[in-house]
C-alpha positions as CSV (number, residue, x, y, z in Angstrom):
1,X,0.0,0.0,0.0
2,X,1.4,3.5,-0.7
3,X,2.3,5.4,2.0
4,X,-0.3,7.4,3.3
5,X,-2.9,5.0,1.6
6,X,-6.0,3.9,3.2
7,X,-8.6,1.8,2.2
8,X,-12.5,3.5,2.3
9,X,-15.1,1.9,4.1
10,X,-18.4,0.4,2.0
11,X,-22.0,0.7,3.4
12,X,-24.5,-2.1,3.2
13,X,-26.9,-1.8,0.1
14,X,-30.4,-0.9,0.4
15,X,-32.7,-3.7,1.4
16,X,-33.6,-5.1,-2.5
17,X,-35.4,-8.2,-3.2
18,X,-34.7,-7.7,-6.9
19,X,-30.7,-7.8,-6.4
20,X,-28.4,-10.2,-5.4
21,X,-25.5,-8.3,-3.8
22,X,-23.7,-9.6,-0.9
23,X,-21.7,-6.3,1.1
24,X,-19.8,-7.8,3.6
25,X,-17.3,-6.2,6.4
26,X,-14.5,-8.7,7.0
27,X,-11.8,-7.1,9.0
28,X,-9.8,-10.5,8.9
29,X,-8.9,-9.9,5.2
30,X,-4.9,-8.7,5.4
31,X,-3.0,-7.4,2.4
32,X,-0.2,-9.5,2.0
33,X,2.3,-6.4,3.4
34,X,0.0,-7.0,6.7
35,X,-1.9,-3.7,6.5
36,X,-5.4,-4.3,7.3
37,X,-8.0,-3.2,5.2
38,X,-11.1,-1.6,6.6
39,X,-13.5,-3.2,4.3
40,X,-13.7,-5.2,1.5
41,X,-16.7,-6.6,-0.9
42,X,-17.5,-10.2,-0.6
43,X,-18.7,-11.4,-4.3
44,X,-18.8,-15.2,-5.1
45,X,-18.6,-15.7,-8.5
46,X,-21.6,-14.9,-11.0
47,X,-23.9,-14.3,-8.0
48,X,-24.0,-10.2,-8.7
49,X,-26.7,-10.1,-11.4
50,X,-26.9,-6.3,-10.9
51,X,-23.6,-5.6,-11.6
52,X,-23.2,-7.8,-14.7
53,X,-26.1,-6.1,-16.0
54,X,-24.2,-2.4,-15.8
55,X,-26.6,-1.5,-12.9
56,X,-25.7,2.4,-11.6
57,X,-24.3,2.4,-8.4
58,X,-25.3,5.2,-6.1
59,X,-22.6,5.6,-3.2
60,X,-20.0,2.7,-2.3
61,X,-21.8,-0.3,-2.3
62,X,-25.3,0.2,-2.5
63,X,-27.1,-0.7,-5.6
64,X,-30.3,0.4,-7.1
65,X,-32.2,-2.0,-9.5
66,X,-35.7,-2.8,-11.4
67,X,-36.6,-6.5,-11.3
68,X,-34.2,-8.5,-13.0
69,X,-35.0,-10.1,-16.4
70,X,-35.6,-14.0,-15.7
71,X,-35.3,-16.7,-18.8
72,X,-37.1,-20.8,-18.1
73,X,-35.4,-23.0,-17.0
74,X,-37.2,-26.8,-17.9
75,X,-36.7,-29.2,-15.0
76,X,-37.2,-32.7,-15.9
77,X,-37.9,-34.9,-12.6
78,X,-37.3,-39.1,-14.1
79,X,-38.7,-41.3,-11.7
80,X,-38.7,-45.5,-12.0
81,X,-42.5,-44.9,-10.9
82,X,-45.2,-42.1,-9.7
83,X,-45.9,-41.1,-6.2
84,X,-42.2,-41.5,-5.3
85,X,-42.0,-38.0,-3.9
86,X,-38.8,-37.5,-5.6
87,X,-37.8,-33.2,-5.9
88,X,-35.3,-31.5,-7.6
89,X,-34.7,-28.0,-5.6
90,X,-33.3,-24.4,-7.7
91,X,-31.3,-22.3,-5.6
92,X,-29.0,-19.1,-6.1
93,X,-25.9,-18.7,-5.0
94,X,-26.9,-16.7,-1.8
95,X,-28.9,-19.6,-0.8
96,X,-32.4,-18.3,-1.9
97,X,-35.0,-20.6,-3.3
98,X,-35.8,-20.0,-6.8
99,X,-38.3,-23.1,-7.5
100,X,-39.1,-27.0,-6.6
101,X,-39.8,-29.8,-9.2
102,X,-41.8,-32.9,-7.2
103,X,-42.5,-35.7,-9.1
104,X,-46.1,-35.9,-9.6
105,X,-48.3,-38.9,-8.0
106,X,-50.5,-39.3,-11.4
107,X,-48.0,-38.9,-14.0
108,X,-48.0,-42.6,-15.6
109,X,-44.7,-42.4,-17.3
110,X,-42.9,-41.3,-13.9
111,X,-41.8,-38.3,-15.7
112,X,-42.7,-34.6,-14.2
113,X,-42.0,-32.0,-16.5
114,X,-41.6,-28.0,-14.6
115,X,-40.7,-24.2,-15.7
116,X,-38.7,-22.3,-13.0
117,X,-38.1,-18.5,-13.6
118,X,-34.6,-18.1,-12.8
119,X,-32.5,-14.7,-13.2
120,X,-30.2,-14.6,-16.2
121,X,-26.3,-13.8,-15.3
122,X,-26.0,-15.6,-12.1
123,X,-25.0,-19.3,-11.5
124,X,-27.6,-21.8,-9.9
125,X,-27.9,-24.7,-8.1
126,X,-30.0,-27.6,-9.2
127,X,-30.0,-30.4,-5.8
128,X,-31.8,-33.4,-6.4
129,X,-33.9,-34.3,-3.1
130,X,-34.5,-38.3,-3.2
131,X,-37.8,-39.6,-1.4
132,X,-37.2,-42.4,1.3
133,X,-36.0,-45.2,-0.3
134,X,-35.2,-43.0,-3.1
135,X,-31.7,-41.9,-4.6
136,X,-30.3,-39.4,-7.0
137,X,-29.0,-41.6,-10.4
138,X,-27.9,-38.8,-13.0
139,X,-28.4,-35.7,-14.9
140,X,-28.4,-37.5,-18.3
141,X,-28.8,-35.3,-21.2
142,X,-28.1,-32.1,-20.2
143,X,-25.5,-29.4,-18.9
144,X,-25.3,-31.0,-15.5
145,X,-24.2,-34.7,-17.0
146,X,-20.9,-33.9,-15.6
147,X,-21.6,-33.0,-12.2
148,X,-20.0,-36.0,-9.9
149,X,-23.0,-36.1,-7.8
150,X,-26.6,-34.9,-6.5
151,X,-25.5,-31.3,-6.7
152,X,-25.1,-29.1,-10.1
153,X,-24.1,-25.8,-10.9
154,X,-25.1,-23.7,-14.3
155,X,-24.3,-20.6,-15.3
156,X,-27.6,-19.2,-16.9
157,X,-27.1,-16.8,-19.7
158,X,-29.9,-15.1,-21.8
159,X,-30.6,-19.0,-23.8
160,X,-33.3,-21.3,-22.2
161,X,-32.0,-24.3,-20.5
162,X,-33.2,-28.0,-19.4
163,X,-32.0,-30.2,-16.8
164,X,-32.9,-33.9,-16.8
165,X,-32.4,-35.3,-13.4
166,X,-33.0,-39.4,-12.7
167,X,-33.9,-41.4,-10.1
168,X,-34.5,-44.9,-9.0
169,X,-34.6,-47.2,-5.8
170,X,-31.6,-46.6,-3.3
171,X,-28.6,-49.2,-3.3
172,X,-28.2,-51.5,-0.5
173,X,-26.2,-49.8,2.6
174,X,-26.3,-46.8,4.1
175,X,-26.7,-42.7,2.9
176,X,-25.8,-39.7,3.3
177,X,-26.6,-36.1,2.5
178,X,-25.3,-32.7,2.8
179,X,-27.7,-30.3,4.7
180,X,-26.7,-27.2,2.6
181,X,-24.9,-28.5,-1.1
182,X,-23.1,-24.8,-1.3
183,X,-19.9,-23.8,0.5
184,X,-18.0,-20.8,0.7
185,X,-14.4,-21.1,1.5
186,X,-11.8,-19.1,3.5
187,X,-8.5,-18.9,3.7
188,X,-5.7,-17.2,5.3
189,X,-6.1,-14.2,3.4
190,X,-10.2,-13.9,3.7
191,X,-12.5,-15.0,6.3
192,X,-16.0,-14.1,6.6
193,X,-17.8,-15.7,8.8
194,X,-19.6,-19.3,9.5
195,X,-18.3,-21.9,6.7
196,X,-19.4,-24.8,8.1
197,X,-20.6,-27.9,6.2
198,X,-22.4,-30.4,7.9
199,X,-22.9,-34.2,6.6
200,X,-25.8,-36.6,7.5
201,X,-25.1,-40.4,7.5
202,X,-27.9,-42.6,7.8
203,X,-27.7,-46.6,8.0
204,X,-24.7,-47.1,8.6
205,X,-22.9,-49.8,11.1
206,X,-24.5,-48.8,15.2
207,X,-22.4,-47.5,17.9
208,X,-18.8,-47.0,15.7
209,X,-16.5,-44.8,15.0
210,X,-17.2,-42.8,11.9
211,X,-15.2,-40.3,9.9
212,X,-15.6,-38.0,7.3
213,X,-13.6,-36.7,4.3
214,X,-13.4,-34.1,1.7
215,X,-11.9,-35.2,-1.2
216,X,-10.3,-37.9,0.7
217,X,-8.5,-35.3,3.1
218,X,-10.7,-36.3,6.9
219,X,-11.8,-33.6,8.0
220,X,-14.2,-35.0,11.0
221,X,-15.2,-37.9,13.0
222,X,-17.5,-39.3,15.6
223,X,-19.5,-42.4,16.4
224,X,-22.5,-43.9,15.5
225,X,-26.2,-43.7,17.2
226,X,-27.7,-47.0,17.9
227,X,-29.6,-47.1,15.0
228,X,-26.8,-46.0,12.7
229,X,-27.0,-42.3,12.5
230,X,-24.4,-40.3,12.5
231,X,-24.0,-36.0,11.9
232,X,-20.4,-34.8,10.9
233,X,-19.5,-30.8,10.7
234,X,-16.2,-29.4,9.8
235,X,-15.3,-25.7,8.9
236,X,-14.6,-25.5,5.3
237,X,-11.4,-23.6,4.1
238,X,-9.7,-22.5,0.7
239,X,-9.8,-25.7,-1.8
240,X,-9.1,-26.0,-5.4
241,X,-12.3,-27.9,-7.4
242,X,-15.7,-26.9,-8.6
243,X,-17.1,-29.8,-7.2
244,X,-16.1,-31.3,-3.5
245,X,-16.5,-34.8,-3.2
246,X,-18.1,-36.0,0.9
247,X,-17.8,-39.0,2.3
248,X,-18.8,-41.2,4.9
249,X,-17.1,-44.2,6.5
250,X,-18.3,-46.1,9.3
251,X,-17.1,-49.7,10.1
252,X,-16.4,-51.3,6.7
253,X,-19.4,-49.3,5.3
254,X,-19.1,-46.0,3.3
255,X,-21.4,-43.7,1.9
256,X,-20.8,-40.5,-0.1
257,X,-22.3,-37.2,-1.8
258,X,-21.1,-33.8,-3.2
259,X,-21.0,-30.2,-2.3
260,X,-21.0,-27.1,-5.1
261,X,-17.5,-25.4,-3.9
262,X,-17.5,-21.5,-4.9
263,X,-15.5,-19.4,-5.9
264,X,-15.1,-15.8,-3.9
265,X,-13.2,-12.7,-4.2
266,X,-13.5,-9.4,-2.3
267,X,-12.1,-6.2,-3.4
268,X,-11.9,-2.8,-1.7
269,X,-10.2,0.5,-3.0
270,X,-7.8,2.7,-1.5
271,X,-6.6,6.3,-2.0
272,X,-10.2,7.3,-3.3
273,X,-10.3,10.9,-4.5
274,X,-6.6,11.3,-4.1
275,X,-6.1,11.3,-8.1
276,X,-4.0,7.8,-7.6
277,X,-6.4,5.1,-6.8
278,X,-5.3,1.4,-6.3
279,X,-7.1,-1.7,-5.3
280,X,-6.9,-4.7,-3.3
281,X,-8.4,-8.0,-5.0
282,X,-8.6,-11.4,-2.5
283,X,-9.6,-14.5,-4.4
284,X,-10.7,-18.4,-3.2
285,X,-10.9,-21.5,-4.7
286,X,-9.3,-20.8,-8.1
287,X,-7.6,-23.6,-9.8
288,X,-4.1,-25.0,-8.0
289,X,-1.3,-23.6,-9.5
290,X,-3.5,-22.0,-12.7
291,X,-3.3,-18.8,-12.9
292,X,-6.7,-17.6,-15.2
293,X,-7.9,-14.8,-13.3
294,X,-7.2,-11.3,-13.8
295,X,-7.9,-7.8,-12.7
296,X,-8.1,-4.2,-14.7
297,X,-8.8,-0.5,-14.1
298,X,-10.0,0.9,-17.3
299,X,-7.6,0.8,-20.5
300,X,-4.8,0.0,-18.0
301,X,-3.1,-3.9,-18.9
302,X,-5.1,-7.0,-17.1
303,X,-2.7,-7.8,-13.7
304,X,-2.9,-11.3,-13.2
305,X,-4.2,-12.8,-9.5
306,X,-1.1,-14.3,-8.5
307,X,-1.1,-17.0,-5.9
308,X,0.3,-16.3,-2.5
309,X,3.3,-17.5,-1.5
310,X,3.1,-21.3,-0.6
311,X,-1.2,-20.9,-1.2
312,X,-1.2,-22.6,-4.6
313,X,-2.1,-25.8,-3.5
314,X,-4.7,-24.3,-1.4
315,X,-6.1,-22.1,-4.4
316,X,-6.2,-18.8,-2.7
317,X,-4.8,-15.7,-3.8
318,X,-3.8,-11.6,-3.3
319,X,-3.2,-9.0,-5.8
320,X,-2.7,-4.9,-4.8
321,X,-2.9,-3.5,-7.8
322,X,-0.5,0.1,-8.4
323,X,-1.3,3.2,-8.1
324,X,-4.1,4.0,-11.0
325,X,-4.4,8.0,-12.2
326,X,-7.4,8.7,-11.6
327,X,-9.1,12.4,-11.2
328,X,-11.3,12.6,-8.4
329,X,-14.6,12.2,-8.7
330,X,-14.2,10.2,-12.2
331,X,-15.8,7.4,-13.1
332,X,-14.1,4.5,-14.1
333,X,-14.6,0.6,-14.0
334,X,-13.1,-2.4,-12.5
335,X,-13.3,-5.6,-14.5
336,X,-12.2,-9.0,-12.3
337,X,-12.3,-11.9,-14.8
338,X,-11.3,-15.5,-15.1
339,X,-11.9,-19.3,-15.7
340,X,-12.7,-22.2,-13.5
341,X,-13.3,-25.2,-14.0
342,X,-11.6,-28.4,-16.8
343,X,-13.4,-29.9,-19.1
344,X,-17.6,-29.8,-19.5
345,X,-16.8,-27.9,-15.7
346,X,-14.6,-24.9,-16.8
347,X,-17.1,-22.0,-17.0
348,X,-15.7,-18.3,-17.2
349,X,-17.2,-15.1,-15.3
350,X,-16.8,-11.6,-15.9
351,X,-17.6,-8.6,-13.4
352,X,-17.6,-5.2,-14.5
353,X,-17.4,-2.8,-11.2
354,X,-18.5,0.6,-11.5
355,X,-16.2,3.1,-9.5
356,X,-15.8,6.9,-8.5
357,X,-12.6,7.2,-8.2
C-alpha cells in the first residue's frame, strides 16, 4: 500500500429483493504487506446479477435495481415410478429458493415435466432431493451430465436451458446427504464468517467410530447412534475444485455425496479521491497452480491474480494493484475476470465494477 494510503469503508446496500449483492465487512482480510484493510466486498462468483447487468451504483456499495430479467429454466424430474416423492430444488448462490420440481403422484410415465423462472447472469444450483427409499441416479442429457453427484451448478445466460435429473430405488447400505450443497471457503487471506458444512449419515454400522472426508482429506469424526445415524461438521477452508466430493465411513461401510464449492473474491479500493487510486483484490478456490484470473482498471493492462506465497495448492490468492491516475470524482470501471473449471466444468465469469474514483 502506498504510503499514506488507506482503504474506504463500504456501506450495506439498500434492502432489494430484486438484487443479489452480498456487502460484507470482513476485518480479517490482510494485504499480504500485513496492512489491514477496513472493508472489502465479498462477491462469489456470478452471484451479482446487478452488476453484470451495468446496474448504476449510487454511493459505495449500494445498488439500485428494477426487477431482474428472468429466462425458463425446464426441469425434468425421471422417476422409476409415480408417487415417489422424488424433488429436484433451484437455488442461487446466496442460498435463496428459486423453485421445486416434485415428481407428480398421477403422472403414468414417472416423468414430471416443470418451468422455473430463474435470473439470467448468475449461477444456480440444481439439488436433487430423493424420497425415502429413493436416490439421486444422473443428470443425463443435459448441462449437468458432468456433475459428480446430486448437486449441479449452471451458469444461466440469456438462452433457455433444461436439466434432466434421474432417479430410482436406493442401493443396499447406508446414505448420506449434505444439509446445505453450497460452501464458501476461506483462507488465510479472507474469512467471513460461518463456513461450516455439515454431513448426514444414515444406515450405517451402530455404535462406531465414523469419519468424514473431503476429497479424501478427513476432515471430522464421531461415532455412531444405535440405529446408525451419524452427523459430521467441519469448517470448510480454501480448496481448489468446482465440485467437492463428501464422504462417509463407518465400520467397513461408506457412503458419499457432493457439495458445489465457490468461488469468492472481495475487493476494496484505497486512496479514493486522491487522483492515484489502487485496489486490493482477495480470491478463493481458483484452480491449484492455474493462474486464469485477472484484474483491470479501465484501459490499464489485465494484472494477473497471482497465488500467495506457498497458497497454490490451497487455491487462494492476493493482488494490490498500483497506483491507478485517476481524477477525483471520475468514473471508471473495475473488471475481475477469469476461468474455473476443466473440461464440461470450466465456466468463465466476468464482473464489470462501477467506480468513482
Amino acid at each position: 500500500m502506498p504510503p499514506g494510503g488507506t482503504v474506504k469503508k463500504s456501506r450495506r446496500p439498500a434492502a432489494n429483493p430484486s438484487i443479489v449483492i452480498a456487502v460484507y465487512r470482513t476485518p480479517a482480510i490482510r494485504d499480504i504487506r500485513g496492512i489491514v484493510p477496513k472493508s472489502h466486498r465479498k462477491l462469489p462468483e456470478l452471484l451479482l446479477a446487478a452488476l453484470l447487468m451495468g446496474t448504476p451504483f449510487y454511493g459505495p456499495g449500494t445498488a439500485l435495481a428494477g426487477p431482474a430479467p428472468t429466462v425458463a429454466l425446464r426441469v425434468v424430474v425421471q422417476s422409476p415410478r409415480p408417487g415417489t416423492g422424488n424433488a429436484v430444488t433451484v437455488t442461487d448462490l446466496n442460498n435463496d429458493m428459486l423453485g421445486t420440481c416434485q415428481a407428480a403422484a398421477n403422472h403414468p410415465a414417472g416423468m414430471t415435466s416443470c418451468v422455473i423462472q430463474v435470473p439470467t447472469n448468475v449461477s444456480i444450483l440444481v439439488t436433487a432431493q430423493p424420497a425415502a427409499g429413493q436416490a439421486w441416479h444422473s443428470f443425463p442429457g443435459s448441462k449437468c451430465q458432468s456433475a459428480p453427484g446430486p448437486v449441479c451448478h449452471i451458469a444461466i445466460t440469456l438462452a433457455g436451458q433444461s436439466v434432466f435429473v434421474n432417479f430410482g430405488p436406493a442401493r443396499p447400505g447406508p446414505s448420506v446427504t449434505a444439509e446445505n450443497p453450497l460452501t464458501y471457503a476461506h483462507s488465510p487471506t479472507m474469512s467471513f464468517g460461518d463456513n461450516i458444512v455439515t454431513v448426514n449419515g444414515t444406515g450405517f454400522p451402530p455404535d462406531h467410530a465414523a469419519s468424514l472426508t473431503d476429497d479424501g482429506t478427513v476432515v471430522a469424526s464421531g461415532t455412531t447412534g444405535a440405529n446408525g445415524d451419524v452427523t459430521l461438521s467441519y469448517n470448510s477452508s480454501s480448496e481448489p475444485g468446482v465440485y467437492r466430493e463428501l464422504a462417509v465411513q463407518a465400520g467397513n461401510q461408506t457412503a458419499q455425496t457432493d457439495i458445489y464449492n465457490t468461488l469468492v473474491w472481495t475487493w476494496g479500493e484505497g486512496n479514493q479521491g486522491t487522483g492515484a487510486i489502487f485496489f486490493v483484490i482477495n480470491e478463493t478456490d481458483m484452480d491449484a497452480n492455474v493462474i486464469r484470473n485477472y484484474v483491470q482498471f479501465d484501459s490499464n493492462p489485465p494484472r494477473p491474480i497471482n497465488f500467495t506465497t506457498g497458497s497454490a495448492t490451497q487455491g487462494y490468492a492476493q493482488i494490490q494493484t498500483p497506483a491507478y491516475p485517476c481524477a477525483p470524482g471520475a468514473p471508471g470501471t473495475l473488471r475481475i475476470y477469469g476461468t474455473r473449471g476443466a473440461g464440461q466444468q470450466r465456466y468463465t465469469y466476468n464482473f464489470s465494477i462501477p467506480i468513482t474514483c
